[in-house]
GUBA-411637 format. One record per residue (C-alpha): z, y negated, x; chain; residue in one letter. Coordinates in nm, 2 decimals. Layout:
<sites>
{{Z, Y, X}, "A", "a"} ...
</sites>
This chain:
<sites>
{{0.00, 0.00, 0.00}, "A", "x"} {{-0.10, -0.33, 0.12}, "A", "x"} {{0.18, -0.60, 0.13}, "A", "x"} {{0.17, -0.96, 0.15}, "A", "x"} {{0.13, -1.17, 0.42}, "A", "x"} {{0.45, -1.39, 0.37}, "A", "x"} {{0.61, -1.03, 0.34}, "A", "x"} {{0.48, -0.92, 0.65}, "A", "x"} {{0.62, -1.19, 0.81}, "A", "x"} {{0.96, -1.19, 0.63}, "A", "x"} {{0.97, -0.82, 0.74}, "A", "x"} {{0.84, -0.91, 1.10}, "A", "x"} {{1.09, -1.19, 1.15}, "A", "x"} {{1.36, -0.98, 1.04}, "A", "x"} {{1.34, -0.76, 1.26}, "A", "x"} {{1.30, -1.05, 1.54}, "A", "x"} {{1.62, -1.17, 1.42}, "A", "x"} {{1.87, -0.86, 1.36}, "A", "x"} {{1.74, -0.55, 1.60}, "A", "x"} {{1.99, -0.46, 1.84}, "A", "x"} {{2.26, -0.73, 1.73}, "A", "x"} {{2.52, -0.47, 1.85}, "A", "x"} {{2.41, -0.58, 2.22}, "A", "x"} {{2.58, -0.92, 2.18}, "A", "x"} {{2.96, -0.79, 2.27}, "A", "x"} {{3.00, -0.97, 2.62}, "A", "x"} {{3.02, -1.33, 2.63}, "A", "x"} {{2.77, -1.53, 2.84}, "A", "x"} {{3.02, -1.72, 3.08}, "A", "x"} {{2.78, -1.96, 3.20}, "A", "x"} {{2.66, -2.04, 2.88}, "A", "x"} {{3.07, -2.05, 2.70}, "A", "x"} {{3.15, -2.31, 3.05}, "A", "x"} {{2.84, -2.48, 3.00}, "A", "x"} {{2.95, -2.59, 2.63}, "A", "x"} {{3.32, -2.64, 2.78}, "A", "x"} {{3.18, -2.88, 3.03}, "A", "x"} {{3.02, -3.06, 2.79}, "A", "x"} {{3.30, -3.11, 2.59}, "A", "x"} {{3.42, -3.45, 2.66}, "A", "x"} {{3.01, -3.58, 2.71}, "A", "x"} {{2.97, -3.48, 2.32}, "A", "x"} {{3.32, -3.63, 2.19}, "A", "x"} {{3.20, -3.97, 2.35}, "A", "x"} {{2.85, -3.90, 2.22}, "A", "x"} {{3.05, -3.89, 1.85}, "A", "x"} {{3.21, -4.19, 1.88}, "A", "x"} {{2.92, -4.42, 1.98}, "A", "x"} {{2.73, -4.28, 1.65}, "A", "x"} {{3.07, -4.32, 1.44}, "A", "x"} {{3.09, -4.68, 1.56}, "A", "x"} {{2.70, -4.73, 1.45}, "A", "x"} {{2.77, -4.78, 1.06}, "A", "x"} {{2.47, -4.63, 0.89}, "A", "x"} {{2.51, -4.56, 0.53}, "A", "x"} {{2.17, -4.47, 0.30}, "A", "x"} {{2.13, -4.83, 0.22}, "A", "x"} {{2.21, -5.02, 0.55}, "A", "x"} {{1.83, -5.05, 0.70}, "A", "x"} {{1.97, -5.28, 1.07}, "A", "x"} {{2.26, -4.96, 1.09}, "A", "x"} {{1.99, -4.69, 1.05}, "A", "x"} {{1.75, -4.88, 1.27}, "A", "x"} {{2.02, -4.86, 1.56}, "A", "x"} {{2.08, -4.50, 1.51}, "A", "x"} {{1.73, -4.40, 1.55}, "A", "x"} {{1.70, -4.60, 1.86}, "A", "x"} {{2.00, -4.43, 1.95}, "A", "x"} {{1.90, -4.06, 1.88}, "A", "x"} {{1.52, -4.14, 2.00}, "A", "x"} {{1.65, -4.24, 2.31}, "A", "x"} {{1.82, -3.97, 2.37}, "A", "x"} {{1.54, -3.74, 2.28}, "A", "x"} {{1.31, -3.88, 2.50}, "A", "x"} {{1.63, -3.85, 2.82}, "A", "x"} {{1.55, -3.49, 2.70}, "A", "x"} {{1.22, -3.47, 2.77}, "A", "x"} {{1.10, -3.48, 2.38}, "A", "x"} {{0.75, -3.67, 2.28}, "A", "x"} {{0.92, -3.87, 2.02}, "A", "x"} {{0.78, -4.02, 1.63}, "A", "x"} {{0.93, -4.26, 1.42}, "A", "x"} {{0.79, -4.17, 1.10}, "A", "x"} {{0.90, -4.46, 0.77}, "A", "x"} {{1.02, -4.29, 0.44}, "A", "x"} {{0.83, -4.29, 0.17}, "A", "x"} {{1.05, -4.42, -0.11}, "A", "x"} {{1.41, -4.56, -0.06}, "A", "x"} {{1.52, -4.82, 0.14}, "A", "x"} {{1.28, -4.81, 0.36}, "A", "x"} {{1.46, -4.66, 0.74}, "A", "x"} {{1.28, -4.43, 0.98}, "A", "x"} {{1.31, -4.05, 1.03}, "A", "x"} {{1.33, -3.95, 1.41}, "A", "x"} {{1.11, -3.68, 1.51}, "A", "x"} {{1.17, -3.53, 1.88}, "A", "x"} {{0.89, -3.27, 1.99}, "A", "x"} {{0.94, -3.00, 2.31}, "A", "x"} {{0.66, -2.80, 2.41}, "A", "x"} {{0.76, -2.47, 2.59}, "A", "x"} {{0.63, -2.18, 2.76}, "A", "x"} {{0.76, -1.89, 2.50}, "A", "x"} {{0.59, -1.81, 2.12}, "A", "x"} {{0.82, -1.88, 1.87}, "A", "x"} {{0.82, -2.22, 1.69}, "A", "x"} {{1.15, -2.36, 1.64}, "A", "x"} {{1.35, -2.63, 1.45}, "A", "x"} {{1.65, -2.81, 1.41}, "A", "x"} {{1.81, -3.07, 1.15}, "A", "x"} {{2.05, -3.30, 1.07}, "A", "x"} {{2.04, -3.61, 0.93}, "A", "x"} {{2.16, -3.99, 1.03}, "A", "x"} {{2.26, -4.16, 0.71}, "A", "x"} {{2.65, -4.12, 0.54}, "A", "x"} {{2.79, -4.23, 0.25}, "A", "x"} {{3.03, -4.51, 0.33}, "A", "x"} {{2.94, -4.90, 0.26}, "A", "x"} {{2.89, -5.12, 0.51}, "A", "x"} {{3.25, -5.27, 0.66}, "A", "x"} {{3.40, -4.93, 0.64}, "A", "x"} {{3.53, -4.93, 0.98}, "A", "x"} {{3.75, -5.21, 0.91}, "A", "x"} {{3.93, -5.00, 0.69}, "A", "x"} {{3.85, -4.65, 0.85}, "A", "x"} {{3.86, -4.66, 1.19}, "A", "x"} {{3.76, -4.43, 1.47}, "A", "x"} {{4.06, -4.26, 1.58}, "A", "x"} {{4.20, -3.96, 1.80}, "A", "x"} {{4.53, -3.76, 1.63}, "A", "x"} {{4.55, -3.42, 1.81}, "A", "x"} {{4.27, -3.20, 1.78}, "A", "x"} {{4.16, -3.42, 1.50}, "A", "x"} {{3.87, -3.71, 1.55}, "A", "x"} {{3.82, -3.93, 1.28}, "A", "x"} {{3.57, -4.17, 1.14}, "A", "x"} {{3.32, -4.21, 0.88}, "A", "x"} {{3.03, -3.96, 0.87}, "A", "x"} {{3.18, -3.81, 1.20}, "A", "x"} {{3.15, -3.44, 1.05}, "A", "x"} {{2.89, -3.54, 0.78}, "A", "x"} {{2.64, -3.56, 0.99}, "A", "x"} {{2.68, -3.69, 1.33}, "A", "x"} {{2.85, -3.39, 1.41}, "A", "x"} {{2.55, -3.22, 1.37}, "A", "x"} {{2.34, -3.46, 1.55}, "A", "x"} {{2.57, -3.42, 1.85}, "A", "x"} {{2.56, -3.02, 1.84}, "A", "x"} {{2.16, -3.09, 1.89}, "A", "x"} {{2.16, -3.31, 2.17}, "A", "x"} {{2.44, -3.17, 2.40}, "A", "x"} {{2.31, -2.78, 2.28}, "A", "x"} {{1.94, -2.91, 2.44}, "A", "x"} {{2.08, -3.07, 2.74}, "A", "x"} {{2.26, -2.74, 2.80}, "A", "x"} {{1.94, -2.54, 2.73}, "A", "x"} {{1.73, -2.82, 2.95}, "A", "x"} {{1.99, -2.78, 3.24}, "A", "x"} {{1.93, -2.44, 3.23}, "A", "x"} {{1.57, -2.44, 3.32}, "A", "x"} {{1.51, -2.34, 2.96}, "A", "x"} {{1.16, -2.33, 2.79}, "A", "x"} {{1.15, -1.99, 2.61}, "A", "x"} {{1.02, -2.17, 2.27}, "A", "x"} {{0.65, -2.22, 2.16}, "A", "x"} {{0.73, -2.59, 2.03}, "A", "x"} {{1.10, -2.67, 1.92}, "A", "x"} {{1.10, -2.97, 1.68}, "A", "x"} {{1.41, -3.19, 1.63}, "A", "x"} {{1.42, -3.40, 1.31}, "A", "x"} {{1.65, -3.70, 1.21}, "A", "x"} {{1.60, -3.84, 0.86}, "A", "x"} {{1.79, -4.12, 0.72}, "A", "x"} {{1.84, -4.04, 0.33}, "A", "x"} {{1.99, -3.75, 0.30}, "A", "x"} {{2.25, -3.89, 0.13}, "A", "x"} {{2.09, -4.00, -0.14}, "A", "x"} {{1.90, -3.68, -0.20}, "A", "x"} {{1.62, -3.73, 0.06}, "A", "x"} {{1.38, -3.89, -0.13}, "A", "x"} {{1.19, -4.07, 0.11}, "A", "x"} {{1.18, -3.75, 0.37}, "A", "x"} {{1.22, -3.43, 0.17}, "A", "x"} {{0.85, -3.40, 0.16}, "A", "x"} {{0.80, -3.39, 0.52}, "A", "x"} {{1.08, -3.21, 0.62}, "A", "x"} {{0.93, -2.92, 0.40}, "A", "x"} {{0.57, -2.98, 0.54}, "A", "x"} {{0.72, -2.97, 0.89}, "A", "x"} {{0.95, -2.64, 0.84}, "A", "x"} {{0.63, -2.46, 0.72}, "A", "x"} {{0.50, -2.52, 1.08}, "A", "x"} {{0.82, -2.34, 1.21}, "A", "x"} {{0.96, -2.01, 1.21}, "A", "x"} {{1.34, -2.08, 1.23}, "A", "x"} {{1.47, -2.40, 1.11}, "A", "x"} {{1.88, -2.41, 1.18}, "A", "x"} {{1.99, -2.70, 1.02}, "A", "x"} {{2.33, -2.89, 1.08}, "A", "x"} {{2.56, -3.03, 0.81}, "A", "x"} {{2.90, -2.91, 0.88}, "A", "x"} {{3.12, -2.63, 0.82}, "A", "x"} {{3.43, -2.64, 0.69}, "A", "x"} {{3.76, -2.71, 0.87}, "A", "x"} {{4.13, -2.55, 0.83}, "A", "x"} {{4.30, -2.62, 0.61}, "A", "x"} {{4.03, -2.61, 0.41}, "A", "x"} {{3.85, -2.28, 0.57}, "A", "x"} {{4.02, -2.07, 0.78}, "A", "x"} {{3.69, -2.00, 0.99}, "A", "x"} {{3.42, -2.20, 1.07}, "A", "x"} {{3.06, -2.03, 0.85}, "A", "x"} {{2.76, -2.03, 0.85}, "A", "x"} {{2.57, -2.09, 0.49}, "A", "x"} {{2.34, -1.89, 0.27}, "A", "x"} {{2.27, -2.09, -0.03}, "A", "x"} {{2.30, -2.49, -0.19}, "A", "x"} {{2.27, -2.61, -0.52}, "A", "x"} {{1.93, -2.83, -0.60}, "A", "x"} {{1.98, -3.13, -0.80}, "A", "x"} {{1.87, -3.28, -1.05}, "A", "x"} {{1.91, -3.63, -1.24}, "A", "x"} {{1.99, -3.63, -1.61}, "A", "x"} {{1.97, -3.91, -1.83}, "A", "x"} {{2.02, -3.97, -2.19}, "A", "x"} {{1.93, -4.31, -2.41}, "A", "x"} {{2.05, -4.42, -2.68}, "A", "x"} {{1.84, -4.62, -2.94}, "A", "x"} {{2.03, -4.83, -3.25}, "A", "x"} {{2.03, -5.11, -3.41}, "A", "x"} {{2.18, -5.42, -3.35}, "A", "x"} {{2.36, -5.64, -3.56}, "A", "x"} {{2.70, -5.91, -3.56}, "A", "x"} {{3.03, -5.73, -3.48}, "A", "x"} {{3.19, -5.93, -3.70}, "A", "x"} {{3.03, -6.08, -4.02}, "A", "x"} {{2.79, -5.77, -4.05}, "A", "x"} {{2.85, -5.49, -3.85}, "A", "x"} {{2.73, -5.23, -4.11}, "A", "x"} {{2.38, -5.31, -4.10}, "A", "x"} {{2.35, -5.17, -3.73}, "A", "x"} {{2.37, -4.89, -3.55}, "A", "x"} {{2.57, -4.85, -3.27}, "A", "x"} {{2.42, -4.65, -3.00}, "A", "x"} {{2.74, -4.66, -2.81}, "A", "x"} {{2.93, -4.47, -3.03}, "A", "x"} {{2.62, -4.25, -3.08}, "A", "x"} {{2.60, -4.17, -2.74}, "A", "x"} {{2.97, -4.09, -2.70}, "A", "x"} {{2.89, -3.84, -3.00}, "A", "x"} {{2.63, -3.73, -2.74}, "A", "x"} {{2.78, -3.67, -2.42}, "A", "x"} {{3.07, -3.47, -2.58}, "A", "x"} {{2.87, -3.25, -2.73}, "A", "x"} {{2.62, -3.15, -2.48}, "A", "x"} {{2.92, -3.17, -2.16}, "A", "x"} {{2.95, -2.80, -2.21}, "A", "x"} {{2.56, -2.69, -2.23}, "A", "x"} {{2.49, -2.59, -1.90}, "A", "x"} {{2.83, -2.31, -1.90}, "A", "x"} {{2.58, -2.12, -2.15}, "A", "x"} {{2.27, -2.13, -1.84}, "A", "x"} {{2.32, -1.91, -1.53}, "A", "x"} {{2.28, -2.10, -1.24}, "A", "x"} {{2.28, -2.48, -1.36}, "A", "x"} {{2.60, -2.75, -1.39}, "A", "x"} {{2.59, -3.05, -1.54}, "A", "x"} {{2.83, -3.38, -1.54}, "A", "x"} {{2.77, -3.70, -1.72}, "A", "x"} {{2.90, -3.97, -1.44}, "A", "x"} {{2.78, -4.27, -1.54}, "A", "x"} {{2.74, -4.48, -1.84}, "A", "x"} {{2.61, -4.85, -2.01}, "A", "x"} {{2.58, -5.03, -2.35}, "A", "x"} {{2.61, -5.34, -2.47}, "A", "x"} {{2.56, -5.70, -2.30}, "A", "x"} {{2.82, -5.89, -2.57}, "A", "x"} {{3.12, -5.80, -2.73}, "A", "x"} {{3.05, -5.95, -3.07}, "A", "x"} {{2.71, -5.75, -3.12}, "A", "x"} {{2.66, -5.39, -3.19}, "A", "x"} {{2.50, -5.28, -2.94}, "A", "x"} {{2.17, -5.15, -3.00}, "A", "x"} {{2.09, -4.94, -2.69}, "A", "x"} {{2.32, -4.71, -2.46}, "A", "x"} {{2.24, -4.50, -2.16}, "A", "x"} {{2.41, -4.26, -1.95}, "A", "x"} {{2.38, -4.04, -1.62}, "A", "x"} {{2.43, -3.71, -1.53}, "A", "x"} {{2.49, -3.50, -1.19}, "A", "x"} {{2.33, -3.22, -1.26}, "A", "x"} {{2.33, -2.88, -1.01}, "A", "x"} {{2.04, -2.61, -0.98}, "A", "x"} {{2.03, -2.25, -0.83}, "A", "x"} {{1.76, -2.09, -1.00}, "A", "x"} {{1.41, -2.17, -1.02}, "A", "x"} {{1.35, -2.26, -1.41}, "A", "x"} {{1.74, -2.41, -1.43}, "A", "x"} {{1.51, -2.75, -1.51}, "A", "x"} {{1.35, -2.65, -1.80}, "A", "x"} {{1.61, -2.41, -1.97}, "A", "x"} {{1.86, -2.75, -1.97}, "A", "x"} {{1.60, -2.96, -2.12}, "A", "x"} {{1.54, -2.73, -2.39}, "A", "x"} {{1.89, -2.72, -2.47}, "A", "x"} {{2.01, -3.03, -2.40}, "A", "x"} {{1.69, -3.18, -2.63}, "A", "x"} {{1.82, -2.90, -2.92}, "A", "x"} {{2.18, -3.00, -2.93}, "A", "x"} {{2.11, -3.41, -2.94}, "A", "x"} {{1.90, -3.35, -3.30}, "A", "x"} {{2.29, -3.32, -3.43}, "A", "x"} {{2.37, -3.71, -3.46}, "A", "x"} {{2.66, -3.89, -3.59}, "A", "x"} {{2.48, -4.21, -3.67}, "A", "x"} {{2.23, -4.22, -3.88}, "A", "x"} {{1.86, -4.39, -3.81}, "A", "x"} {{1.93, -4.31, -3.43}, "A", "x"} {{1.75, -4.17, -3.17}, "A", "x"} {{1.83, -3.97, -2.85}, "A", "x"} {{1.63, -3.93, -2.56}, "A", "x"} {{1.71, -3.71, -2.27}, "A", "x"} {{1.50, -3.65, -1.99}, "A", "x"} {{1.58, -3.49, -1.63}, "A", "x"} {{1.43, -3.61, -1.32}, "A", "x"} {{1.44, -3.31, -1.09}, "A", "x"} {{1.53, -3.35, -0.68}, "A", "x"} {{1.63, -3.19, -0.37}, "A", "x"} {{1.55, -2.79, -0.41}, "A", "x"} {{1.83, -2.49, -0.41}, "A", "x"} {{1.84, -2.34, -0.10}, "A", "x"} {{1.89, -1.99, -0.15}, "A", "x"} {{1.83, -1.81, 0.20}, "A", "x"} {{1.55, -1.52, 0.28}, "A", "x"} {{1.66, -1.18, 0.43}, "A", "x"} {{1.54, -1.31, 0.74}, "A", "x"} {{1.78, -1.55, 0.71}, "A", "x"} {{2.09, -1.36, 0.59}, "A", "x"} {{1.98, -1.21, 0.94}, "A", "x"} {{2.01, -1.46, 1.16}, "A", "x"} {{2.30, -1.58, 1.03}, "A", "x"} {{2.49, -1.23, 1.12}, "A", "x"} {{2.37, -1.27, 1.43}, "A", "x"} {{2.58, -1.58, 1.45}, "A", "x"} {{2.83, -1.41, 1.37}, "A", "x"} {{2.77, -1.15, 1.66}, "A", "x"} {{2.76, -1.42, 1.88}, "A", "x"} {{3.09, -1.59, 1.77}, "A", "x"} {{3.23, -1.24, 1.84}, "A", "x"} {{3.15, -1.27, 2.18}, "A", "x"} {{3.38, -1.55, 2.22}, "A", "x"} {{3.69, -1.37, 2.03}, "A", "x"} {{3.59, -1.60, 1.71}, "A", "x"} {{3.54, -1.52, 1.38}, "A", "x"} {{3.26, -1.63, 1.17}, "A", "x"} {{3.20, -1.62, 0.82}, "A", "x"} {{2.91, -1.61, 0.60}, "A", "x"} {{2.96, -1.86, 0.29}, "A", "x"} {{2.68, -1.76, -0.01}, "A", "x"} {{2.68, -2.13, -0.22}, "A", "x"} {{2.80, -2.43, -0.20}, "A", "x"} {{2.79, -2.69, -0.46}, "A", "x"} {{2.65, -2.97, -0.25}, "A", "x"} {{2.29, -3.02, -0.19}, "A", "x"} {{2.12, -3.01, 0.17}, "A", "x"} {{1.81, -3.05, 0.35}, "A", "x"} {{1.75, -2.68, 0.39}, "A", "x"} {{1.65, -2.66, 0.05}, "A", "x"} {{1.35, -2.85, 0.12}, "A", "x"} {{1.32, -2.67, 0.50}, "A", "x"} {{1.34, -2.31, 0.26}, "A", "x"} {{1.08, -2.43, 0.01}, "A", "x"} {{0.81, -2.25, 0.05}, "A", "x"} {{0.95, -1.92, 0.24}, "A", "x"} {{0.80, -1.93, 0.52}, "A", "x"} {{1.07, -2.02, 0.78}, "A", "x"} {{1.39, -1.82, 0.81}, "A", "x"} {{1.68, -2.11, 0.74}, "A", "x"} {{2.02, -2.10, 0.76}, "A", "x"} {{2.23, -2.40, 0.71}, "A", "x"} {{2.57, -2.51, 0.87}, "A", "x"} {{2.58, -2.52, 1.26}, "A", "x"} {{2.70, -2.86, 1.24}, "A", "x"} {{3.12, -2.90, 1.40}, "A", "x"} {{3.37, -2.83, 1.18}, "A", "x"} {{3.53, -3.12, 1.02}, "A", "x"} {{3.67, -3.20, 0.64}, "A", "x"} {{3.70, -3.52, 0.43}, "A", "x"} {{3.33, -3.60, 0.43}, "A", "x"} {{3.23, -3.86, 0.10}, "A", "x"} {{3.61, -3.91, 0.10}, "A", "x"} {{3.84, -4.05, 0.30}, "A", "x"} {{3.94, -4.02, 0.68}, "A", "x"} {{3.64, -3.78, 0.75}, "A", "x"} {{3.74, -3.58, 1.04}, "A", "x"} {{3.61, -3.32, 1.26}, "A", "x"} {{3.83, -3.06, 1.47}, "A", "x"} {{3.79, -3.07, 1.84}, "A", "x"} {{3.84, -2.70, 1.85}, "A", "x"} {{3.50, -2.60, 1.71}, "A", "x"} {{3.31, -2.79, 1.98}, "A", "x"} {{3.27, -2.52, 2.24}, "A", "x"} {{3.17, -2.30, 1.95}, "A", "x"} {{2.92, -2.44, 1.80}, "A", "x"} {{2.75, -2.55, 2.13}, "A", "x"} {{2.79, -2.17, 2.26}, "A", "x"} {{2.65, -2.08, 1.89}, "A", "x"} {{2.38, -2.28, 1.90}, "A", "x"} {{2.27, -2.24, 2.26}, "A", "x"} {{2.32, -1.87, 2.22}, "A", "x"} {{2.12, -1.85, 1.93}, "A", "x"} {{1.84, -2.03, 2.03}, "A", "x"} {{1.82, -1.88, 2.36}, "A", "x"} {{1.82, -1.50, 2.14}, "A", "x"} {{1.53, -1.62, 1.86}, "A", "x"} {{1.31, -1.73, 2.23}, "A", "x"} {{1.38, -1.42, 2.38}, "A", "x"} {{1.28, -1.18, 2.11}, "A", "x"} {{0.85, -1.19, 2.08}, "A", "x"} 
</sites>
């Protein structure tokens, strides 16, 4: 029986990724002091990015961290590519190219932007408290970006080439679902075999061991509008019709939809009405976080969200609810699940444990990388921190030389292995 070409190369690659994983029992010592030497070199690598503000929105902040991480690229030895977003506000996305000497085509991610306003540091400073470094967007994601660079100078120090082409890629609105960059991020995994991408794993207390991950939620934007009627609060307030109270009717009724559709979640988050407060308001609109995992979670919640708003509570009304679909689940291949045990090997080497975490409720860029199937993804080899879209984000000092051995290790593995 014929199979496939994608299968072929699912099967192919899995193969690349997971034969003889038992091999990996004796740590590489030169590789393990290597990451320990560069210890201090990537903790002061952090805190020039943390003290570079650069939230989704701030265009000068984003602007200084792609000069920063282009400059660094190009130290490396990369051919470097600012490439504008497409929608958004407007930043660039850093792309660092490395031509080598092996055949496999590699790729790593991570992504510039955080979530904190500009002025943050006045109020969350960079700090040092034990093995604890704090500042904003030091885990989520310039944790990640400093795994990259100080991995590669390893690997470059080394006298390392074993790769085809690796491909490093920065983009600046991840944040905000990566609407100006998803597009090419997907374009440019399907070029790839392996894309390891690097938001961070979580720290103890919240995890007791660092993981690697399987599987993110897409997402989605709900909205539902309101139409009334609108008439004096006071002297007449009978002859509108109030499309707040309508849409109150609304949201409590359809909050609970998506518990009856595997593998969607939906939260209203945001709502508006009204300009005055002696007028009944004629129109009223309100948003929804909404979470994907399968394939047609889209349509199944419009269908039942568009059923259930038909039952209204104020007559001559009319509800509109549309959803504006995003960032894609990332839901990892065989090939994948794969290489992600051969993490875990490799964390064995070291006496560390790794797990494997299956979902997570947050949205990443390897949903976009796993689009299409045709790279094996795993997300997660970012440092180990906690408090990310919160306050005092932190990372833990103890997962550095682990993740640079990871990633190091790994990479050296998938050029090995023709």
């Amino acid at each position: 029986m014929k199979m496939p070409i994608r299968r072929l190369i699912s099967i192919s690659l899995f193969g690349l990724v997971c034969t003889n994983s038992a091999v990996f029992a004796a740590a590489d010592e030169k590789l393990k002091a290597a990451a320990e030497q560069a210890q201090p070199a990537l903790i002061e690598t952090l805190h020039d990015m943390v003290m570079i503000e650069s939230g989704s929105g701030d265009v000068a902040g984003l602007a200084r961290m792609a000069d920063f991480t282009e400059a660094r690229l190009k130290a490396l030895g990369a051919r470097t590519e600012r490439r504008k977003t497409t929608r958004g506000a407007g930043a660039d996305m850093v792309i660092g190219t490395f031509d080598g000497s092996g055949s496999k085509r590699l790729m790593l991610i991570a992504h510039m932007d955080t979530v904190y306003q500009k002025g943050v540091l006045a109020t969350q400073p960079y700090h040092v408290d034990g093995n604890r470094i704090y500042g904003p967007g030091i885990a989520d994601d310039k944790g990640g970006i400093a795994v990259i660079l100080h991995a590669l100078k390893i690997l470059q120090e080394s006298g390392w080439r074993d790769y085809a082409r690796l491909t490093v890629s920065f983009n600046p609105d991840e944040e905000v679902g990566s609407i100006g960059s998803g597009e090419f991020i997907s374009a440019l995994a399907d070029q790839h075999d392996v894309v390891l991408s690097c938001e961070p794993t979580a720290a103890a207390p919240a995890a007791a061991h660092d993981s690697l991950l399987l599987g993110a939620s897409g997402t989605a934007t709900g909205t539902i509008e309101v139409r009334g009627r609108a008439a004096h609060a006071g002297a007449a307030p009978q002859l509108g019709r109030n499309a707040l109270v309508e849409l109150a009717h609304q949201i409590l009724q359809t909050r609970d939809v998506a518990k009856a559709i595997p593998g969607t979640q939906l939260n209203w988050t945001t709502a508006q009405a009204g300009t005055v407060r002696n007028q009944i308001p004629d129109r009223a609109v309100a948003g929804a976080d909404i979470r994907i995992t399968v394939a047609d979670g889209v349509q199944k919640l419009q269908a039942a969200l568009d059923e259930k708003v038909k039952d209204k509570l104020i007559p001559d009304t009319e509800t509109i609810v549309t959803i504006q679909p995003g960032r894609p689940a990332f839901v990892a291949s065989d090939a994948g699940r794969a290489l992600a045990r051969q993490g875990q090997a490799i964390y064995a080497e070291i006496d560390r444990r790794l797990d494997i975490a299956e979902m997570t409720g947050g949205a990443t860029d390897a949903g976009f990388a796993n689009r299409s199937g045709k790279a094996a993804v795993v997300e997660s080899f970012g440092l180990a921190g906690f408090g990310y879209h919160a306050r005092d984000e932190y990372i833990d000092t103890g997962s550095i030389v682990p993740r640079l051995y990871l990633m190091t290790r790994i990479l050296i593995e998938l050029g090995r292995r023709n």
